[in-house]
ROFINU-759235 format. One record per residue (C-alpha): z, y, x negated; residue number from 1. Coordinates in steps of 0.2 Angstrom, whole numbers. Each point is the difference from the previous one (the first is absolute). Layout:
<sites>
SITE      pz      py      px     k
SITE       Z       Y       X   NUM
...
</sites>
This chain:
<sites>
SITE      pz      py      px     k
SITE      19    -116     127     1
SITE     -14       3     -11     2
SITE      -1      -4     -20     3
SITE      -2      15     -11     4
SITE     -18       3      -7     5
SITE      -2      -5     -18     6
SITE       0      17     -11     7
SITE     -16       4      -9     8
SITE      -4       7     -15     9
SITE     -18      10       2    10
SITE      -8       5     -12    11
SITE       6      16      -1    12
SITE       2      10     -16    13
SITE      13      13      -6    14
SITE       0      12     -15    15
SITE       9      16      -2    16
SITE       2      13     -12    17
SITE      14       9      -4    18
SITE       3      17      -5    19
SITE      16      10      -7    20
SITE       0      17       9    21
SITE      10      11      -9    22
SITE      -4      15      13    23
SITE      11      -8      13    24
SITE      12      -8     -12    25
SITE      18       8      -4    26
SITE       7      -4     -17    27
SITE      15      10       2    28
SITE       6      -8      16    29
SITE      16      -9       0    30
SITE       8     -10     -16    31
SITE     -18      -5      -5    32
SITE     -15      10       9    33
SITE     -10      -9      14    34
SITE     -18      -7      -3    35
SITE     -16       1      11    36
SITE     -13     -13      -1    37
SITE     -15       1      10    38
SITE      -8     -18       2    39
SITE     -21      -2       8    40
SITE      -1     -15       8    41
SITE     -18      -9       4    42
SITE      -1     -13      12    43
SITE     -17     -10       0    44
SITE      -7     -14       9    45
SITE     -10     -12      -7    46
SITE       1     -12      14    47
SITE      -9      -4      15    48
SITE      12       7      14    49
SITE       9      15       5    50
SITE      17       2      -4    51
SITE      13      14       6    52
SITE      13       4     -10    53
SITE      16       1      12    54
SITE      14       0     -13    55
SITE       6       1     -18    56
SITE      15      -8     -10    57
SITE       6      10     -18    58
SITE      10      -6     -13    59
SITE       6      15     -11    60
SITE       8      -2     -15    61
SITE       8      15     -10    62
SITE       2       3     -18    63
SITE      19      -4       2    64
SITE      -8     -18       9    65
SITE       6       3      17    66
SITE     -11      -7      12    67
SITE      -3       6      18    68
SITE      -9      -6      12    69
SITE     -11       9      12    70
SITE     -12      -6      15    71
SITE      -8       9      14    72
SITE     -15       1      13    73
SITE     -15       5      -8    74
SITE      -5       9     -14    75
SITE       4      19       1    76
SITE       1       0      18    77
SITE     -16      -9       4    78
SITE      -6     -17       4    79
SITE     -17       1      -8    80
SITE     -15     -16       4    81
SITE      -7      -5     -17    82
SITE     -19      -5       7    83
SITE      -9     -14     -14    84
SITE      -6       8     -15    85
SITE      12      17       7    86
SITE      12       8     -11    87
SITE      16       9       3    88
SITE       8      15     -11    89
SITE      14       8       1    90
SITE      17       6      -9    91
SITE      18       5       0    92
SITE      16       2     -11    93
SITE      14      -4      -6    94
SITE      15       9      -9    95
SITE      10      -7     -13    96
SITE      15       3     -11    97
SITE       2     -14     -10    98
SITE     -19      -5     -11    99
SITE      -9      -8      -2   100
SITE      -2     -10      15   101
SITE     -10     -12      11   102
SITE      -7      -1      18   103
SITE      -9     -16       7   104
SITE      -2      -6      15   105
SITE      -9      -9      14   106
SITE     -13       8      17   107
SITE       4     -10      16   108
SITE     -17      -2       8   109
SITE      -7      -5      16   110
SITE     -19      -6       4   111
SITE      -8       0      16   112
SITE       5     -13       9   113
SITE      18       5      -4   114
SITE       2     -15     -17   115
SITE      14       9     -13   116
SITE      -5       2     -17   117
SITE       7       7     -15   118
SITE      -9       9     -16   119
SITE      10       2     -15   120
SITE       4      18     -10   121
SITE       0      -3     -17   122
SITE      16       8     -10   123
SITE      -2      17      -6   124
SITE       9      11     -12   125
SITE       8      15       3   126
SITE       2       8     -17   127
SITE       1      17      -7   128
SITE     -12       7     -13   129
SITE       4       1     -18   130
SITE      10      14      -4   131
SITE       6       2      16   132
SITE      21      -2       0   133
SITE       6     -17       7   134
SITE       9      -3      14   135
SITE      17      -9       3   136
SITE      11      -4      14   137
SITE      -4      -9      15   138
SITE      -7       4      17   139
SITE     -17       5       8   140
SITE      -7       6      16   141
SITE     -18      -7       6   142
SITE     -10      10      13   143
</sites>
């Protein structure tokens, strides 16, 4: 039986961008209305190899404090090769009843010779506007 590869940390780095979209959210909806955050994600490489992203680990956190925990193969249904000196974009939602909240979580990567690595998402607040009437109550539903 063979060791398991040590996990790498590339030099990979993550930023996203949150956006509240109110077009698509539904105040009214149940006890406490349901939120729709829109979050842009930007992968880049800074390092000298190749890395695909082959999964993704969440931790979600709603304004109530619930946690859940999310994982999955790829991001948004793709597996995508982040070449040196490459950048990735793209983005997706969440919905929420209870804010503010948090996200974070990590990328599971792969190189070419098949090592494992693992590139950090920095925590991101999921927060409505000013103005905007507050959410209570629990729950969420990521897509």
């Amino acid at each position: 039986m063979s060791e398991p590869l040590d996990v790498q940390e590339p030099d990979l780095r993550v930023s996203v961008e949150v956006r509240f979209r109110p077009d698509h959210s539904r105040p009214d909806q149940g006890p406490h209305g349901r939120w729709l955050f829109q979050y842009v994600i930007r992968i880049e490489n800074h390092g000298g190899e190749s890395w695909q992203v082959t999964g993704r680990e969440w931790t979600i956190t709603d304004g109530a404090g619930q946690v859940t925990q999310v994982a999955g193969d790829g991001v948004v249904g793709q597996t995508p090769v982040i070449a040196p000196g490459g950048v990735y974009v793209y983005d997706s939602f969440v919905t929420m009843e209870a804010t503010p909240g948090t996200m974070s979580g990590t990328y599971l990567l792969r190189d070419a010779w098949g090592h494992e690595g693992r590139a950090s998402i920095p925590e991101f607040v999921l927060a409505l506007p000013p103005g905007t009437r507050p959410g209570g109550g629990t729950g969420r539903t990521l897509n």
